[in-house]
ChimeraX commands (.cxc) that place a marker at each C-alpha (Angstrom):
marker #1 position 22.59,-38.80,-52.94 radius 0.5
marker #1 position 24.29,-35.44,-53.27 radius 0.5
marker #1 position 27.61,-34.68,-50.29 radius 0.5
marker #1 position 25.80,-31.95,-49.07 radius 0.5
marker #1 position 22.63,-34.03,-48.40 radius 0.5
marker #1 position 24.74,-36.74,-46.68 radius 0.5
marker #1 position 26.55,-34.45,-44.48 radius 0.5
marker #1 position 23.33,-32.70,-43.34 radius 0.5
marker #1 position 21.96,-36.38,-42.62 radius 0.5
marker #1 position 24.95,-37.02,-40.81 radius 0.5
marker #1 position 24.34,-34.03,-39.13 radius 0.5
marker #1 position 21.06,-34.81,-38.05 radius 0.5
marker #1 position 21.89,-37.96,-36.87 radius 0.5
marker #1 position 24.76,-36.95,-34.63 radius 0.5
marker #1 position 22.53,-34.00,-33.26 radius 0.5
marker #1 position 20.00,-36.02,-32.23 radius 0.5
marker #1 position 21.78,-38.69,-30.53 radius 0.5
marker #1 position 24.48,-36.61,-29.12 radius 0.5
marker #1 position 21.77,-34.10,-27.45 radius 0.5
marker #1 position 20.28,-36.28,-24.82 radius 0.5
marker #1 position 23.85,-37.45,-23.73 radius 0.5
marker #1 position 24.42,-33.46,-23.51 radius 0.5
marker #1 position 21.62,-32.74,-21.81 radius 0.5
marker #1 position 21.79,-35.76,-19.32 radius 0.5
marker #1 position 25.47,-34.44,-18.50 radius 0.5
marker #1 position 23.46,-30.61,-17.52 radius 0.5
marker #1 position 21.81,-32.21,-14.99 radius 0.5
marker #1 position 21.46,-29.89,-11.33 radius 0.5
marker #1 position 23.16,-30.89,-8.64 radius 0.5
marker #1 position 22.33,-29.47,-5.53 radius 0.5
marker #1 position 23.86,-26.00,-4.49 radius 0.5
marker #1 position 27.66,-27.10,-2.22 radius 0.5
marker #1 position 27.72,-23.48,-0.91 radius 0.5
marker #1 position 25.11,-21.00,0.67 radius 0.5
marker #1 position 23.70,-17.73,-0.85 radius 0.5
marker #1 position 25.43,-14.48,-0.20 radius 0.5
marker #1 position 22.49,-12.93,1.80 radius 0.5
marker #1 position 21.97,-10.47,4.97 radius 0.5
marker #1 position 19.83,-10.23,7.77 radius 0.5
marker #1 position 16.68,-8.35,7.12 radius 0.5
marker #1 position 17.01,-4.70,8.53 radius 0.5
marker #1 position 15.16,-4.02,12.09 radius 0.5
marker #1 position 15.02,-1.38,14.41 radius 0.5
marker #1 position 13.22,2.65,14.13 radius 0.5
marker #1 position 13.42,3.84,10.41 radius 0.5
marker #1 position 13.73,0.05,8.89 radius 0.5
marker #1 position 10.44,-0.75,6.80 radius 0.5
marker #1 position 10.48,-3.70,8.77 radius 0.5
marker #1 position 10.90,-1.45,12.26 radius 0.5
marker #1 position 7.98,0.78,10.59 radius 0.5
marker #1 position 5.46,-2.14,9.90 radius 0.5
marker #1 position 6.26,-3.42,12.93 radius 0.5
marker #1 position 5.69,-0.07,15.31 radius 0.5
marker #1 position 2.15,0.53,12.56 radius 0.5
marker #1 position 0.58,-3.50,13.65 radius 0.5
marker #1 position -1.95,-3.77,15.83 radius 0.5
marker #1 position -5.26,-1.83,16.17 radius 0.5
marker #1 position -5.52,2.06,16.42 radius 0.5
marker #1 position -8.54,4.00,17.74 radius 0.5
marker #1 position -8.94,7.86,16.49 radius 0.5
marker #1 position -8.05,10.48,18.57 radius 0.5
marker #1 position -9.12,13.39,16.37 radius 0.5
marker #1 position -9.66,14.38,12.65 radius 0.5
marker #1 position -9.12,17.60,10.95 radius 0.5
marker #1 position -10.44,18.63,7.19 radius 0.5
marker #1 position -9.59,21.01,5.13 radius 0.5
marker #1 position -11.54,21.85,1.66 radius 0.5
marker #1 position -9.04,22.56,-1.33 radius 0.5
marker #1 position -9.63,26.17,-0.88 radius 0.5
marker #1 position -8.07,25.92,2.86 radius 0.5
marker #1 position -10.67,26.23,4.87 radius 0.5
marker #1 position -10.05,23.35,7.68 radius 0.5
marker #1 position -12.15,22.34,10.73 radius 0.5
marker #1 position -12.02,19.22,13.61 radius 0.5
marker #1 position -14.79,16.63,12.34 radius 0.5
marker #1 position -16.24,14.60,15.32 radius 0.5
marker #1 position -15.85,11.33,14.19 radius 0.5
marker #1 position -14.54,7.90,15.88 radius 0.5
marker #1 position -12.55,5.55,14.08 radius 0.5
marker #1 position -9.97,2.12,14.23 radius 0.5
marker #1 position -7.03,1.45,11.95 radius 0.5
marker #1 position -6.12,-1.82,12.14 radius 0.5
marker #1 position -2.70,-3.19,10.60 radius 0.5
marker #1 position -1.08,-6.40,10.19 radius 0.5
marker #1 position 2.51,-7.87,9.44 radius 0.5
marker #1 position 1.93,-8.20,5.92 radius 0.5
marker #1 position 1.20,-4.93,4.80 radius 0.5
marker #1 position -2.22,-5.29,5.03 radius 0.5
marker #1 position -3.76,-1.95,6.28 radius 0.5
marker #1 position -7.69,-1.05,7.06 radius 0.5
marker #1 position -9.30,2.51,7.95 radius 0.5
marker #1 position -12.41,3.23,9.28 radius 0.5
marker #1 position -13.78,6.81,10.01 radius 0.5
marker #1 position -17.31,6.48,11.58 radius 0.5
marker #1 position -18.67,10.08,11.30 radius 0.5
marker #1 position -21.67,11.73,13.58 radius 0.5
marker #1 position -24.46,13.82,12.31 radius 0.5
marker #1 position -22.24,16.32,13.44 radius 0.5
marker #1 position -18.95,15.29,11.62 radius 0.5
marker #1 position -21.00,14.69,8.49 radius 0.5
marker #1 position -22.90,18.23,8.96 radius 0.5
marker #1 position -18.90,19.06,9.21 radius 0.5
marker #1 position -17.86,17.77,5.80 radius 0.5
marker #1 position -20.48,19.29,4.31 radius 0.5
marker #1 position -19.91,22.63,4.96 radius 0.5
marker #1 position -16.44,22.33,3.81 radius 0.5
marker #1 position -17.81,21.48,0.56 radius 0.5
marker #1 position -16.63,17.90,0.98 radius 0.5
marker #1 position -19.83,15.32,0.56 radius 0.5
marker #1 position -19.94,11.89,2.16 radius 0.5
marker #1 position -23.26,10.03,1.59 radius 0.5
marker #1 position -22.34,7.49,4.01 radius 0.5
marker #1 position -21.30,7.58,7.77 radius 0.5
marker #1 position -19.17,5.36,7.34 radius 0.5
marker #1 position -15.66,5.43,5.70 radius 0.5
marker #1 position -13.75,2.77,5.31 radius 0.5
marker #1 position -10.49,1.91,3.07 radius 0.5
marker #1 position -8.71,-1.18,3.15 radius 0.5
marker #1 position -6.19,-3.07,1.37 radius 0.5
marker #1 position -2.46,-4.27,1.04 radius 0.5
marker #1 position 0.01,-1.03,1.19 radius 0.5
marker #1 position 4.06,-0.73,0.70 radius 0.5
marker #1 position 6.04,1.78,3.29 radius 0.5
marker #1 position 8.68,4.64,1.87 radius 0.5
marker #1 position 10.58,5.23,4.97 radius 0.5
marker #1 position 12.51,7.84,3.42 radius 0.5
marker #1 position 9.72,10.10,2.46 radius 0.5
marker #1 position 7.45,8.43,5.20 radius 0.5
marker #1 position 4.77,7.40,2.88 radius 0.5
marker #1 position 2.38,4.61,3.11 radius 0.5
marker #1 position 1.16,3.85,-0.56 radius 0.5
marker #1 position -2.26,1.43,-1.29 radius 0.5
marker #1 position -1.10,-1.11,-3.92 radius 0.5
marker #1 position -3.45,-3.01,-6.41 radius 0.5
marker #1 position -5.13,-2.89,-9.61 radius 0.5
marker #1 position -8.47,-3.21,-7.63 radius 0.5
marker #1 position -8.89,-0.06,-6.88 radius 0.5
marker #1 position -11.58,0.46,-9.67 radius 0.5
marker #1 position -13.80,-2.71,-7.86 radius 0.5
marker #1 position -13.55,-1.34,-4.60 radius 0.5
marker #1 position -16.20,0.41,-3.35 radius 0.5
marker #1 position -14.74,3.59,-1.09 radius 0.5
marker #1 position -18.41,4.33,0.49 radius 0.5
marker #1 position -17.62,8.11,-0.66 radius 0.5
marker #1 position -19.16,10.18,-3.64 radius 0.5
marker #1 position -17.63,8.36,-6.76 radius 0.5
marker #1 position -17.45,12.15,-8.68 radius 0.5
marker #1 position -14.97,13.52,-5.93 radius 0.5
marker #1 position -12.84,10.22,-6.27 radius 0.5
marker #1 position -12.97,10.48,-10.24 radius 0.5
marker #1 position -11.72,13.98,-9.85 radius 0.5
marker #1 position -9.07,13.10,-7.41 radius 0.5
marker #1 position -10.28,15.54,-4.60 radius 0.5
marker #1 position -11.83,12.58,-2.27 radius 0.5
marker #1 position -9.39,12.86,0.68 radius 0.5
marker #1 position -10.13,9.56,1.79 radius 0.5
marker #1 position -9.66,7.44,-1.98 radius 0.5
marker #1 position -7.21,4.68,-1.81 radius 0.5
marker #1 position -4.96,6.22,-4.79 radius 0.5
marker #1 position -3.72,9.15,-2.04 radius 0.5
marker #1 position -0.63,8.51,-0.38 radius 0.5
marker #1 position -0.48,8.98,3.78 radius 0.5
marker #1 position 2.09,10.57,5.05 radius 0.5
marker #1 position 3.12,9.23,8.46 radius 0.5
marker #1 position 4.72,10.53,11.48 radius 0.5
marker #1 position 5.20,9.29,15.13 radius 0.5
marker #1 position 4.99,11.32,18.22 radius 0.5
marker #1 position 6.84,11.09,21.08 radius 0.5
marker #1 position 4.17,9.47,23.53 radius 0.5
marker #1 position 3.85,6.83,20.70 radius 0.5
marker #1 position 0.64,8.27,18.80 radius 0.5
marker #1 position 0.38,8.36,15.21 radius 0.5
marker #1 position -0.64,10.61,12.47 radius 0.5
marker #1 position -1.35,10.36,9.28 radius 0.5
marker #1 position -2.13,12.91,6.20 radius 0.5
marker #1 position -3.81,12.69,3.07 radius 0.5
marker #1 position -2.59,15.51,1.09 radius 0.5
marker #1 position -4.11,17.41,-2.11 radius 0.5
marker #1 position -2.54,17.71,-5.66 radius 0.5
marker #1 position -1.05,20.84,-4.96 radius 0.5
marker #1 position 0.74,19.42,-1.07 radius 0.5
marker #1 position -1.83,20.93,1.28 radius 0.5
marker #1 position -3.30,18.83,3.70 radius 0.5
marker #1 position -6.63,16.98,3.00 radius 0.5
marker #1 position -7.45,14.98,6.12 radius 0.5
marker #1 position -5.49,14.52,9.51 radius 0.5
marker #1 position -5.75,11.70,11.41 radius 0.5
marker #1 position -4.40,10.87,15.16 radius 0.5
marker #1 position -4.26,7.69,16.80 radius 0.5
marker #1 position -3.38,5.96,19.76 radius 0.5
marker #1 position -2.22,2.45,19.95 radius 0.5
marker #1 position -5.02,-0.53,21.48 radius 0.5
marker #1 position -3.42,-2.10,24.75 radius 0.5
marker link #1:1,2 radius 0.2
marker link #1:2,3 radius 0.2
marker link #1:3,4 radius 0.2
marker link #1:4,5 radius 0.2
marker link #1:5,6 radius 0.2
marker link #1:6,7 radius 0.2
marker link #1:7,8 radius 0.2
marker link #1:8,9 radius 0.2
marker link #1:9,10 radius 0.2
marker link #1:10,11 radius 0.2
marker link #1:11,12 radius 0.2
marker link #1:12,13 radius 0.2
marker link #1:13,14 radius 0.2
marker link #1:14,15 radius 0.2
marker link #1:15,16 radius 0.2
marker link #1:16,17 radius 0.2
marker link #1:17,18 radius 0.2
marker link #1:18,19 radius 0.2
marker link #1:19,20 radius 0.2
marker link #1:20,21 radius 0.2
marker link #1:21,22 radius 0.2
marker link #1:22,23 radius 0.2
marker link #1:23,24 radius 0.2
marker link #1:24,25 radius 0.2
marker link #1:25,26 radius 0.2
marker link #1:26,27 radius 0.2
marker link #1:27,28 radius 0.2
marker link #1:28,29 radius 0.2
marker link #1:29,30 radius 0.2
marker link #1:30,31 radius 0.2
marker link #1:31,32 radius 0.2
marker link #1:32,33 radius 0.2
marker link #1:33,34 radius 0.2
marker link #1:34,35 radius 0.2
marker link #1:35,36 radius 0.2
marker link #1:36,37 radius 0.2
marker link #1:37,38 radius 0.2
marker link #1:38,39 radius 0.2
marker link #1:39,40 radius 0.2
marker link #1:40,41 radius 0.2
marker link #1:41,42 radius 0.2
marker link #1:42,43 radius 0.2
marker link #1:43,44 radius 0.2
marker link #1:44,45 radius 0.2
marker link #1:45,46 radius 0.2
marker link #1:46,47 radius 0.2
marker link #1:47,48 radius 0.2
marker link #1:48,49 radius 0.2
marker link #1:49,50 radius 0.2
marker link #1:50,51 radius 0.2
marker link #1:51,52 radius 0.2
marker link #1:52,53 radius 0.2
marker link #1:53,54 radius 0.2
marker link #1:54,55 radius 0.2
marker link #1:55,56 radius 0.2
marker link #1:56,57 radius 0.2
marker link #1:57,58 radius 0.2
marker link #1:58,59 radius 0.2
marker link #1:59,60 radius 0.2
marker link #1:60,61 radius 0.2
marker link #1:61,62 radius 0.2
marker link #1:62,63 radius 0.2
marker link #1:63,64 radius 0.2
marker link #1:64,65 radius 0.2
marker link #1:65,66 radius 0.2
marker link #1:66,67 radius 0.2
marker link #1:67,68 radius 0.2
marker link #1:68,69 radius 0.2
marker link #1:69,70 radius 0.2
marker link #1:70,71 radius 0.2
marker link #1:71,72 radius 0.2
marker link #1:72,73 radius 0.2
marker link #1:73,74 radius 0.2
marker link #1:74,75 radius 0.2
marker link #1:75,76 radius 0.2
marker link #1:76,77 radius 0.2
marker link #1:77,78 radius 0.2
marker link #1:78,79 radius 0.2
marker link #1:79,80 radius 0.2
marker link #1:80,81 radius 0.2
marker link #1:81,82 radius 0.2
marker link #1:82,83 radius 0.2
marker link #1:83,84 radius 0.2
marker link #1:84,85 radius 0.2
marker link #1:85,86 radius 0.2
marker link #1:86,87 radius 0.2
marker link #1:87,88 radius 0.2
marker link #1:88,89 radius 0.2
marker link #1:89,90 radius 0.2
marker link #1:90,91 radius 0.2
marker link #1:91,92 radius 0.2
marker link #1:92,93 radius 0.2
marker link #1:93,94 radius 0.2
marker link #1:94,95 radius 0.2
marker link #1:95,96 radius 0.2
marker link #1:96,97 radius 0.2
marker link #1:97,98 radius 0.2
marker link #1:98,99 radius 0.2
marker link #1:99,100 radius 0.2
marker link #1:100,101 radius 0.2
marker link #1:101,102 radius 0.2
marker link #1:102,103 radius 0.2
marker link #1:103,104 radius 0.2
marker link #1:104,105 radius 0.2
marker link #1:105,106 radius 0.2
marker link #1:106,107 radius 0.2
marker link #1:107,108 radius 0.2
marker link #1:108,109 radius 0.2
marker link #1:109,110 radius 0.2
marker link #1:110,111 radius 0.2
marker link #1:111,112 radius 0.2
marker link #1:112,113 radius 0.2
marker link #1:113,114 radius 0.2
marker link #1:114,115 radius 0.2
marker link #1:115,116 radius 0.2
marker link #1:116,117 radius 0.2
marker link #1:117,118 radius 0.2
marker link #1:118,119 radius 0.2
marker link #1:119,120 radius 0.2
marker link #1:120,121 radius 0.2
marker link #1:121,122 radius 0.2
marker link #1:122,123 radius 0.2
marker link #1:123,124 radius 0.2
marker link #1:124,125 radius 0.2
marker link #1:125,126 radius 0.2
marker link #1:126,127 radius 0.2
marker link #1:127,128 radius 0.2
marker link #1:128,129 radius 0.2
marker link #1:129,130 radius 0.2
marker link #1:130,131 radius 0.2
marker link #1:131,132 radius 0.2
marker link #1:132,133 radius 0.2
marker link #1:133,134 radius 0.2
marker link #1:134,135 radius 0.2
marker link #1:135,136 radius 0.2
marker link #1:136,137 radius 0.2
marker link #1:137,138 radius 0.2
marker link #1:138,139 radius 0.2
marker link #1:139,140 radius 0.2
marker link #1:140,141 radius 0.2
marker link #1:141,142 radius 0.2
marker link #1:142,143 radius 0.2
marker link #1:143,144 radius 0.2
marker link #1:144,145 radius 0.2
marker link #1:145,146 radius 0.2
marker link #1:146,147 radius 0.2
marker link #1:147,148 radius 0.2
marker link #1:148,149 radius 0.2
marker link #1:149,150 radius 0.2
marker link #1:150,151 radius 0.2
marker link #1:151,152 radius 0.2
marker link #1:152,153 radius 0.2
marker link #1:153,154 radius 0.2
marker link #1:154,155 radius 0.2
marker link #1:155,156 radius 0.2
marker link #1:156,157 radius 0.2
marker link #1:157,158 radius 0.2
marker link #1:158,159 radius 0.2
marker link #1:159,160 radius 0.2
marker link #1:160,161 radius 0.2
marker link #1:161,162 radius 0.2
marker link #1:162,163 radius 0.2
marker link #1:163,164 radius 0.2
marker link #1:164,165 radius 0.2
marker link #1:165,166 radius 0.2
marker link #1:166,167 radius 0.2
marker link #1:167,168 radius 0.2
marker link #1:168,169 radius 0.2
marker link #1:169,170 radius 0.2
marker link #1:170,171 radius 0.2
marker link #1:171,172 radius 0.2
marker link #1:172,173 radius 0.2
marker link #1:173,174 radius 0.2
marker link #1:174,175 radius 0.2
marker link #1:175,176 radius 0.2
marker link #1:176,177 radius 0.2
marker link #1:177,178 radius 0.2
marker link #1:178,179 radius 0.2
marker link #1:179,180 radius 0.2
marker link #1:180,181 radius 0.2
marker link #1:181,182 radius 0.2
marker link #1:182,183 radius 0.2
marker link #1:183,184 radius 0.2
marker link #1:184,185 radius 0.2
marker link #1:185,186 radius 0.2
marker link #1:186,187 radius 0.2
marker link #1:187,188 radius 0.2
marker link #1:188,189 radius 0.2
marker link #1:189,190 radius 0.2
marker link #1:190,191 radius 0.2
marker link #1:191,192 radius 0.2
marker link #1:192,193 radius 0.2
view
């Protein structure tokens, strides 16, 4: 047997019954001192604050459309939004002949009286943005003409951002906006008792 050969059994043989002894002596022990963490942030302007203020259910006060070439008008619809505390976050507009007679002369079709988005969203509180998240967008069906939504111009699709504000008496708007920033739909609502 060559040297080198013995030294890389050697080798071997020490690696393999030193390791476990090594490995033994890595064992966890259990943390002696707590994590440096902080409180989560509350109050107005927190996204905790903001999640809290949005939960609870919503009915619609009024809803305003305008087509992408600016013509806008009130669409007499009714309507809940209905939010949770964890970011889950459901819409429903139910339209009247009227509100669907509406939408149609601005262009904007809706073969359904009934629209209704839903799904888990994150808050921006700095650009006071409520975002849907979720590769499911594709599987969901948006009860809205699939063309418009393809072409980005369905006001209602879950890929547009809402823009959020609060009024003083404690109502709530929220904006869909078009590619170029012009509002799409308007919402108000007033907080269920």
């Amino acid at each position: 047997m060559t040297r080198s050969r013995i030294r890389y059994r050697l080798t071997l043989w020490l690696f393999r019954g030193c390791l476990p002894i090594m490995l033994s002596a890595c064992a966890g022990a259990p943390r002696t001192r707590p994590l440096d963490t902080k409180p989560v942030d509350e109050g107005a302007g927190t996204i905790e604050g903001v999640r809290k203020q949005l939960e609870g259910r919503w009915t619609l006060v009024s809803l305003t459309m305008t087509a992408a070439d600016g013509r806008s008008a009130p669409v007499d619809a009714g309507g809940e939004l209905v939010a949770d505390g964890f970011g889950n976050l459901e819409v429903e507009y139910r339209l009247s002949e009227t509100g669907l007679k509406t939408l149609d002369g601005l262009g904007i079709k809706s073969p359904n009286p009934v629209i209704n988005t839903s799904g888990q969203v994150v808050i921006d509180t700095t650009q006071k943005r409520i975002t849907y998240v979720g590769d499911d967008f594709t599987k969901r069906a948006l009860d809205f003409d699939p063309t418009l939504a393809a072409q980005r111009a369905n006001p209602f699709s879950l890929e547009r951002v809402r823009y959020y504000t609060w009024g003083a008496d404690g109502t709530l708007t929220l904006a869909t906006r078009y590619d170029n920033g012009q509002n799409a739909a308007v919402s108000h609502w007033k907080k269920g008792s």
